[in-house]
C-alpha positions as CSV (number, residue, x, y, z in Angstrom):
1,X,59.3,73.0,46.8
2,X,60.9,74.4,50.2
3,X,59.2,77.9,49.4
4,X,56.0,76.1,49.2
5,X,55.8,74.1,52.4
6,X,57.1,77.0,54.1
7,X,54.3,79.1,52.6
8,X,51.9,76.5,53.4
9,X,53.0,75.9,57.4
10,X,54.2,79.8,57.8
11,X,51.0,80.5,60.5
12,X,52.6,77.6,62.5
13,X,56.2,78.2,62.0
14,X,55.8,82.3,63.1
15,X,53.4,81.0,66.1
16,X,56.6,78.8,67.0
17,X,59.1,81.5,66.5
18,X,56.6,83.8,68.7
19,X,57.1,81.7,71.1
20,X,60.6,80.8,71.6
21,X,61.6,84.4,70.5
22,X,61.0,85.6,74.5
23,X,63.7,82.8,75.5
24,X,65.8,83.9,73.0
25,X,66.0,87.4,74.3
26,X,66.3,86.4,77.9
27,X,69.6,84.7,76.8
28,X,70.9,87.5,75.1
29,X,70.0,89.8,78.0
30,X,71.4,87.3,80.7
31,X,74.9,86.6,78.7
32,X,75.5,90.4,78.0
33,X,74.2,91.0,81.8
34,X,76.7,88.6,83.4
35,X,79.6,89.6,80.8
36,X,78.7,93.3,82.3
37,X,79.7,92.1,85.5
38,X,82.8,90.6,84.5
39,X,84.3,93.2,82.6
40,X,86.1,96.5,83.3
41,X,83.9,99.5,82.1
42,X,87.1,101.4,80.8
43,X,89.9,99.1,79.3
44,X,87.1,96.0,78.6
45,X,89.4,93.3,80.3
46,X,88.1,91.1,83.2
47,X,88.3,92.6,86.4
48,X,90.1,90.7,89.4
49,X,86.9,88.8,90.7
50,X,86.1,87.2,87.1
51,X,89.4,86.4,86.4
52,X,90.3,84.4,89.4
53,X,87.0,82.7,89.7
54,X,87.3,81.6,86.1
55,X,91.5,80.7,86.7
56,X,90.5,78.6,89.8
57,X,87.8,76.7,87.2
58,X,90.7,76.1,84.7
59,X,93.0,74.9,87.5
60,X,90.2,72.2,88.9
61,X,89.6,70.9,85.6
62,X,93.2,70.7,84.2
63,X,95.3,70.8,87.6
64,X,97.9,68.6,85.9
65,X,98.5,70.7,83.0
66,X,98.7,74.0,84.8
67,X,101.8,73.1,87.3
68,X,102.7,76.7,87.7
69,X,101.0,79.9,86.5
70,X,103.2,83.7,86.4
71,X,101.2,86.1,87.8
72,X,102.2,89.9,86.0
73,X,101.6,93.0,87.9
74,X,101.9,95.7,85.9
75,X,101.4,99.5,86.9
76,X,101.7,102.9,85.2
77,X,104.9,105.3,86.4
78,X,103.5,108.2,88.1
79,X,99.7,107.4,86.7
80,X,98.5,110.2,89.6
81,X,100.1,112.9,87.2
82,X,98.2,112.4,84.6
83,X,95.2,112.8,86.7
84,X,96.6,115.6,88.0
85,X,98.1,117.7,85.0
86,X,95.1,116.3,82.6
87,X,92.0,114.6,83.7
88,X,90.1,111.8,83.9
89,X,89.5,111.4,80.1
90,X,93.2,111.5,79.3
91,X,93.8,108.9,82.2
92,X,91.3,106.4,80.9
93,X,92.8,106.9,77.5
94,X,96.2,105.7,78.9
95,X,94.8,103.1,80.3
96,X,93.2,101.7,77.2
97,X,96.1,101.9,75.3
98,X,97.5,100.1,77.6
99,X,95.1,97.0,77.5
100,X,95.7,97.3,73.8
101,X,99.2,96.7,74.1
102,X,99.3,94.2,76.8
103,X,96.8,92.2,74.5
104,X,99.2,92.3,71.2
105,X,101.9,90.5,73.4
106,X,100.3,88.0,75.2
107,X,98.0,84.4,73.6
108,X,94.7,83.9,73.6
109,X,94.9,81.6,76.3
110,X,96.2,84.0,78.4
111,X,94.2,86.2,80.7
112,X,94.0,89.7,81.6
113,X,92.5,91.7,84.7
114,X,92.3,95.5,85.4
115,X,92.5,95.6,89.0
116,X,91.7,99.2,90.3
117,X,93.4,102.2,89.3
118,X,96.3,102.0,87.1
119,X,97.3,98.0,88.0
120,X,96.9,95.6,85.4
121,X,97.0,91.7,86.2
122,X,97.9,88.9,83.8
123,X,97.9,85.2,84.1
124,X,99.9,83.5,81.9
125,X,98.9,80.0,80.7
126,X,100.5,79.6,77.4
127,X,103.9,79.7,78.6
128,X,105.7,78.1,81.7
129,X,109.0,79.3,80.7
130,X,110.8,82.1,83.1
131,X,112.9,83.2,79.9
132,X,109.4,83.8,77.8
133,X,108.0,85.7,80.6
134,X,110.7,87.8,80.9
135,X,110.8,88.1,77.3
136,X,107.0,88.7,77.1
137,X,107.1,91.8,80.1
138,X,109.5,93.4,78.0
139,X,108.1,93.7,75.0
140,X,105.5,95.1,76.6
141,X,107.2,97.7,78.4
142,X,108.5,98.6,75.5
143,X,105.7,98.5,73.2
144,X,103.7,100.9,75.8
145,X,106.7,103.5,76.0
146,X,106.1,104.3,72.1
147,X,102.5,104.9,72.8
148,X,101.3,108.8,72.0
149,X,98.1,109.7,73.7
150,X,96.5,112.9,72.4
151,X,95.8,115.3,75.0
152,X,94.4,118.6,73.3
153,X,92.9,119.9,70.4
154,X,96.2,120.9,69.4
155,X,97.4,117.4,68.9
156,X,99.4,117.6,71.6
157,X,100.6,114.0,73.0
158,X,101.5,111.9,76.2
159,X,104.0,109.2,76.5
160,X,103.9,107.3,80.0
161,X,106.2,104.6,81.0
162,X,105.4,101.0,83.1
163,X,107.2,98.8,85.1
164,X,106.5,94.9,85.9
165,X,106.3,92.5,89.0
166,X,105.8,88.6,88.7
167,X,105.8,85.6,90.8
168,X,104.9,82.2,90.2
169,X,101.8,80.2,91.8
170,X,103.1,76.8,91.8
171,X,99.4,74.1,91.9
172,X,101.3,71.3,93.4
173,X,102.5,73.2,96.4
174,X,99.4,73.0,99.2
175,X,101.0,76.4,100.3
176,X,101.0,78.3,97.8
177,X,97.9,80.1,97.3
178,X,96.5,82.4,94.0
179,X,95.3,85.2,96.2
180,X,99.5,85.3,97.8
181,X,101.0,85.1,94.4
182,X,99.0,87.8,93.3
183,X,100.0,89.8,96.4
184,X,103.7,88.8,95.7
185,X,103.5,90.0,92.2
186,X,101.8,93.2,93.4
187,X,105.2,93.3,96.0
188,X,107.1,93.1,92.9
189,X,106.1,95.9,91.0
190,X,106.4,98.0,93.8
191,X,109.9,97.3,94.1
192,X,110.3,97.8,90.3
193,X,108.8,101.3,90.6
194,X,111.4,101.9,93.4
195,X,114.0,101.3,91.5
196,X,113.0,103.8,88.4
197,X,110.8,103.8,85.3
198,X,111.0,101.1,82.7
199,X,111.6,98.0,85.4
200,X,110.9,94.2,85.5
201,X,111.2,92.6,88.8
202,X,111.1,89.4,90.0
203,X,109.5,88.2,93.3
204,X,112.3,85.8,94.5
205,X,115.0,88.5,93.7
206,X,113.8,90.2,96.9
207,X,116.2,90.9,99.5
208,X,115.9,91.7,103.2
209,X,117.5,94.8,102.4
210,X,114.8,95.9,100.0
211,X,112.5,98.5,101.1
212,X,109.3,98.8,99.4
213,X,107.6,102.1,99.2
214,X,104.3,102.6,98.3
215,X,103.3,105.0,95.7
């Protein structure tokens, strides 16, 4: 019985489908179009302006569920050198893996940002607890460190090392601003890279006497 009366109304219903089949299209065009835009063309995560805009949305709508939000820097020891003694291919590889691993160890309520160059950004809205985070950044850290990138032909393979910064944006504090957190956290890996490969850092644990170099 369907078959029939679609049989019998099929002129109207492809004239129908002709016609919305145009709208359809523009959707798909305009959603891949503006996730273009909001992804990184290497590792696939969001890049920095996506990821804020979209945090600041979350923040509006659910200010008294997000109290604070960790902010994880995370860069790549020495990342020039693979530039350097490899190339760009093997660079972006790193970085991929990367991504990967930062993904496996974080929920799906969390977010991640590829910022430029080797610096990775993660907010973290499943967890509020220091201990977690901490928890969370090492895992990570070490996860990465067991990562083999193949270089050659030969099989040869590359492992790299990270280190971690965080702060904390607190959303009931009027002074405390996103873009400063982020700046903080971005303080903090530098002064994890400054003290050697492998290192989590926390933004309040800076000290006057703390010098941070930039690589």
């Amino acid at each position: 019985a369907h078959f029939e009366l679609i049989n019998k109304n099929y002129n109207i219903i492809e004239s129908a489908f002709f016609q919305i089949s145009p709208i359809i299209q523009n959707g798909i065009i305009k959603k891949n179009f503006i996730e273009s835009l909001s992804l990184d063309s290497v590792t696939k995560v969001y890049n920095r302006h996506y990821l804020i805009e979209n945090l600041n949305k979350q923040i509006t709508l659910s200010k008294k569920e997000y109290k604070s939000i960790y902010f994880l820097m995370i860069g790549v020891d020495h990342f020039k050198a693979v530039i350097d003694e490899f190339d760009h291919e093997v660079a972006d590889q790193v970085l991929v893996e990367l991504a990967r691993v930062i993904h496996s160890n974080i929920s799906e309520f969390d977010m991640v940002a590829r910022l430029s160059g080797d610096e990775f950004l993660i907010s973290m809205l499943s967890t509020t607890s220091e201990s977690d985070i901490a928890k969370i950044a090492q895992n990570i850290i070490k996860d990465f460190a067991e990562v083999k990138v193949t270089v050659n032909d030969l099989g040869h393979t590359l492992q790299k090392t990270i280190c971690i910064g965080y702060d904390v944006f607190n959303t009931s504090d009027d002074s405390d601003t996103i873009d400063k957190t982020i700046k903080n956290a971005d303080i903090a890996l530098y002064e994890a890279k400054n003290r050697g490969r492998s290192q989590f850092f926390n933004y309040k644990d800076l000290t006057p006497d703390d010098t941070i170099d930039l690589f």
